[in-house]
N, C-alpha and C positions, 0 to 999 in steps of 0.2 A: 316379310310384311309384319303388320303390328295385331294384336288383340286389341279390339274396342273394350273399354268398359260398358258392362251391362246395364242398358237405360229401362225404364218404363215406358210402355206407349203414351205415345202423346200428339196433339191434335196438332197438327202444324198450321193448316191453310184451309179455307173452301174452295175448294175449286168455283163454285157460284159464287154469289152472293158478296156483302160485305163481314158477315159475325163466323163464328162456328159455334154450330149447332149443340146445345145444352140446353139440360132440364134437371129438375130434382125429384128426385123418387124416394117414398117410403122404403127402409130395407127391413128384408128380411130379419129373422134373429141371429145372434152370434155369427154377422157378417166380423171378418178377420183379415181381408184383403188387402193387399196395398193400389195406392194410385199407379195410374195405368192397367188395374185388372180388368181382365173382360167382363161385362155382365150382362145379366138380361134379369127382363120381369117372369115371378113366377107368382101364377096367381095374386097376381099386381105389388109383388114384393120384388126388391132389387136384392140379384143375389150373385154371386163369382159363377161363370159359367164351369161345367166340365169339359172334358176333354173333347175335340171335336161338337161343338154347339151347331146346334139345327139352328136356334135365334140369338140372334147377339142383339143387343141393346146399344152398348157403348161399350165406352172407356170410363172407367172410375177417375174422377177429379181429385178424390185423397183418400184415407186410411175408411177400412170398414168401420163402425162406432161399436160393436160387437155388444150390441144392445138388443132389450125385448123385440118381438118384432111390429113394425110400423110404430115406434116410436121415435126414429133416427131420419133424417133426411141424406141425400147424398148426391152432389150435380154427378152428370152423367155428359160426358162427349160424347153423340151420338153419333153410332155407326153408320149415320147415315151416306149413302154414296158418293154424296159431293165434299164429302172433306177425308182429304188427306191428313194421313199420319204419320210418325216416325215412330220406328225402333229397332232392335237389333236384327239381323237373320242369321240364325244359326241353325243347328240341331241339338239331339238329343243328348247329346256326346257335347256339345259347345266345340265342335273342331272345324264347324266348317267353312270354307271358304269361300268369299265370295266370287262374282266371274260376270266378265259384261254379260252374258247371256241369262243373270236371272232377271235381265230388268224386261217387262211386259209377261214373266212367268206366274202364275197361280201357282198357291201355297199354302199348307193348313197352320195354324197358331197351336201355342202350345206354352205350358206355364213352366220355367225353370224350376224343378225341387229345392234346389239350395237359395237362393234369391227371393224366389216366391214372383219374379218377374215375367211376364209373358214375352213371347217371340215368334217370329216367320219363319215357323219350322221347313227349312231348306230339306228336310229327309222327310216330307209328307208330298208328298203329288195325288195323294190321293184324296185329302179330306180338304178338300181346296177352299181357305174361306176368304183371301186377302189377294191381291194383284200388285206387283214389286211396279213402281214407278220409278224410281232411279236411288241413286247412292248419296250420302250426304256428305262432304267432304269436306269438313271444318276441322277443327280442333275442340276434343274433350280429354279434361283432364291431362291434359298435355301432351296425346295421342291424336296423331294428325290421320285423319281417316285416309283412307284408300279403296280403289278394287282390288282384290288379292288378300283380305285382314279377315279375320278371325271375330265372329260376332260383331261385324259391320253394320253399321247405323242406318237402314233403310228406309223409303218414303212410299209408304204401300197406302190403297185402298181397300174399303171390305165390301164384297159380291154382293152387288146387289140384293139377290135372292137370300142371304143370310141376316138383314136390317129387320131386324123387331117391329120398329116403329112402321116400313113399307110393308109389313107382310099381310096379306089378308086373308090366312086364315086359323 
Protein backbone atom coordinates (compact mmCIF):
# COMPACT_ATOMS: atom_id res chain seq x y z
CA UNK A 1 0.00 0.00 0.00
CA UNK A 2 0.98 3.68 -0.38
CA UNK A 3 1.94 6.68 2.25
CA UNK A 4 -0.73 9.55 2.11
CA UNK A 5 0.89 12.86 2.22
CA UNK A 6 0.45 14.76 5.23
CA UNK A 7 -2.85 17.10 5.22
CA UNK A 8 -4.07 19.64 7.67
CA UNK A 9 -7.48 19.20 9.25
CA UNK A 10 -10.12 20.50 7.40
CA UNK A 11 -13.83 21.07 7.73
CA UNK A 12 -15.31 18.94 5.04
CA UNK A 13 -19.39 19.03 5.48
CA UNK A 14 -22.13 19.66 8.15
CA UNK A 15 -23.68 16.97 8.81
CA UNK A 16 -26.92 19.60 9.69
CA UNK A 17 -27.60 22.47 8.29
CA UNK A 18 -26.52 24.26 4.96
CA UNK A 19 -22.81 26.36 6.09
CA UNK A 20 -19.96 25.05 8.35
CA UNK A 21 -19.84 26.55 11.28
CA UNK A 22 -17.00 29.62 11.74
CA UNK A 23 -16.12 32.52 13.66
CA UNK A 24 -13.26 35.05 14.21
CA UNK A 25 -11.61 35.32 17.45
CA UNK A 26 -9.04 37.60 18.95
CA UNK A 27 -5.61 35.57 19.29
CA UNK A 28 -3.53 35.24 21.80
CA UNK A 29 0.20 36.73 21.47
CA UNK A 30 2.98 35.11 19.39
CA UNK A 31 0.40 32.59 18.05
CA UNK A 32 2.70 30.51 15.34
CA UNK A 33 0.39 27.82 14.17
CA UNK A 34 -0.41 26.54 10.97
CA UNK A 35 -4.05 26.07 9.40
CA UNK A 36 -5.80 23.20 10.43
CA UNK A 37 -4.23 23.69 14.16
CA UNK A 38 -6.27 22.82 16.91
CA UNK A 39 -7.39 25.65 19.13
CA UNK A 40 -9.34 26.97 21.90
CA UNK A 41 -10.17 30.24 23.81
CA UNK A 42 -7.96 30.99 26.78
CA UNK A 43 -9.18 33.77 28.78
CA UNK A 44 -11.04 34.88 25.53
CA UNK A 45 -7.83 34.55 23.50
CA UNK A 46 -7.42 32.09 20.62
CA UNK A 47 -4.55 29.95 21.16
CA UNK A 48 -2.94 26.18 19.54
CA UNK A 49 -4.25 23.70 21.95
CA UNK A 50 -1.76 21.29 23.97
CA UNK A 51 -1.52 17.94 23.97
CA UNK A 52 -4.63 16.12 24.81
CA UNK A 53 -7.07 19.31 25.23
CA UNK A 54 -10.00 19.22 27.71
CA UNK A 55 -11.63 22.17 25.22
CA UNK A 56 -11.09 22.44 21.72
CA UNK A 57 -12.55 25.50 19.90
CA UNK A 58 -11.95 24.55 16.35
CA UNK A 59 -9.74 24.19 13.53
CA UNK A 60 -7.57 27.19 12.65
CA UNK A 61 -8.64 28.73 8.93
CA UNK A 62 -4.79 29.94 8.35
CA UNK A 63 -1.34 30.80 9.72
CA UNK A 64 -1.10 32.11 13.41
CA UNK A 65 -0.35 36.24 12.94
CA UNK A 66 2.31 35.80 15.84
CA UNK A 67 1.32 39.27 16.98
CA UNK A 68 0.67 41.32 20.36
CA UNK A 69 -2.10 39.73 21.95
CA UNK A 70 -5.82 40.67 20.91
CA UNK A 71 -4.62 42.58 18.16
CA UNK A 72 -4.91 39.72 15.34
CA UNK A 73 -8.18 38.23 14.30
CA UNK A 74 -8.37 34.55 13.03
CA UNK A 75 -11.73 32.43 11.65
CA UNK A 76 -12.05 29.39 13.41
CA UNK A 77 -13.91 25.99 12.04
CA UNK A 78 -15.62 25.10 14.78
CA UNK A 79 -15.43 21.98 16.47
CA UNK A 80 -18.70 21.89 16.82
CA UNK A 81 -20.42 18.16 16.61
CA UNK A 82 -22.31 18.51 13.48
CA UNK A 83 -19.49 19.06 11.12
CA UNK A 84 -17.27 16.86 9.88
CA UNK A 85 -13.71 16.79 9.07
CA UNK A 86 -10.71 15.37 7.17
CA UNK A 87 -7.25 14.41 8.03
CA UNK A 88 -4.62 12.05 8.35
CA UNK A 89 -4.67 8.99 10.95
CA UNK A 90 -1.62 7.96 12.00
CA UNK A 91 0.71 7.75 15.05
CA UNK A 92 3.45 8.98 16.76
CA UNK A 93 6.05 6.95 14.70
CA UNK A 94 3.81 8.12 11.34
CA UNK A 95 3.69 3.98 10.68
CA UNK A 96 0.55 3.33 10.96
CA UNK A 97 -1.92 1.50 9.18
CA UNK A 98 -5.01 1.93 8.53
CA UNK A 99 -7.98 -1.13 8.81
CA UNK A 100 -11.81 -1.19 8.20
CA UNK A 101 -12.10 -1.58 11.76
CA UNK A 102 -11.14 2.03 12.81
CA UNK A 103 -14.03 3.41 11.06
CA UNK A 104 -16.82 4.21 14.25
CA UNK A 105 -13.33 3.92 16.64
CA UNK A 106 -12.63 7.01 19.13
CA UNK A 107 -9.17 8.49 19.12
CA UNK A 108 -7.09 11.13 20.64
CA UNK A 109 -5.29 13.98 18.19
CA UNK A 110 -1.92 14.89 18.27
CA UNK A 111 0.39 17.48 16.46
CA UNK A 112 3.22 15.97 14.14
CA UNK A 113 6.88 17.50 15.48
CA UNK A 114 8.22 17.85 12.01
CA UNK A 115 5.12 19.14 10.04
CA UNK A 116 3.71 21.17 12.76
CA UNK A 117 0.45 19.27 11.47
CA UNK A 118 -2.20 17.79 13.59
CA UNK A 119 -3.66 14.05 13.33
CA UNK A 120 -5.96 11.01 14.68
CA UNK A 121 -3.61 9.56 16.76
CA UNK A 122 -4.33 5.69 15.82
CA UNK A 123 -1.79 4.87 19.11
CA UNK A 124 -4.04 6.99 21.64
CA UNK A 125 -7.32 4.89 22.86
CA UNK A 126 -7.08 6.53 25.75
CA UNK A 127 -7.34 10.53 25.45
CA UNK A 128 -10.32 9.91 23.08
CA UNK A 129 -11.22 13.33 21.37
CA UNK A 130 -12.59 12.61 17.64
CA UNK A 131 -14.68 9.53 16.23
CA UNK A 132 -13.25 7.89 12.70
CA UNK A 133 -16.30 8.18 10.17
CA UNK A 134 -14.88 6.47 7.25
CA UNK A 135 -11.82 6.76 4.72
CA UNK A 136 -11.54 9.23 1.94
CA UNK A 137 -10.46 7.56 -1.27
CA UNK A 138 -9.63 10.14 -3.92
CA UNK A 139 -6.43 11.05 -5.22
CA UNK A 140 -3.73 13.43 -3.67
CA UNK A 141 -0.76 14.43 -4.95
CA UNK A 142 -0.90 11.68 -7.10
CA UNK A 143 -1.39 9.01 -4.43
CA UNK A 144 -4.67 7.18 -4.64
CA UNK A 145 -5.80 6.64 -1.25
CA UNK A 146 -6.67 3.28 0.30
CA UNK A 147 -7.55 0.98 3.35
CA UNK A 148 -4.22 -0.43 4.20
CA UNK A 149 -1.95 3.18 3.63
CA UNK A 150 0.08 4.77 5.85
CA UNK A 151 -1.20 8.19 7.16
CA UNK A 152 -4.60 7.87 5.45
CA UNK A 153 -6.89 10.68 4.87
CA UNK A 154 -9.79 10.20 7.34
CA UNK A 155 -13.40 11.77 7.95
CA UNK A 156 -13.69 12.13 11.80
CA UNK A 157 -15.78 14.07 14.28
CA UNK A 158 -14.95 15.80 17.57
CA UNK A 159 -16.80 14.40 20.97
CA UNK A 160 -19.13 16.21 21.82
CA UNK A 161 -18.17 16.81 25.36
CA UNK A 162 -14.75 18.29 24.04
CA UNK A 163 -16.66 21.53 21.79
CA UNK A 164 -15.66 24.80 23.71
CA UNK A 165 -18.35 26.63 22.21
CA UNK A 166 -21.21 23.57 23.83
CA UNK A 167 -19.50 23.27 27.14
CA UNK A 168 -21.12 24.77 30.13
CA UNK A 169 -18.80 25.03 32.40
Amino acid sequence: MATQPRIAFTPVQPLTGLSLAQESFYEAAAQTYKPGAVVQLVSGLLQECGADPVLIMGVAAGDGKNASAGTARQTVYLAHPDILFKGNLSDAAGTAISEQSDVGKYYGIAKDAVSGKWYVDKGDTTNKRVIVWGFWDGVQDGVQAAVGDTLTHVYFQFGHSYFQGGHTS
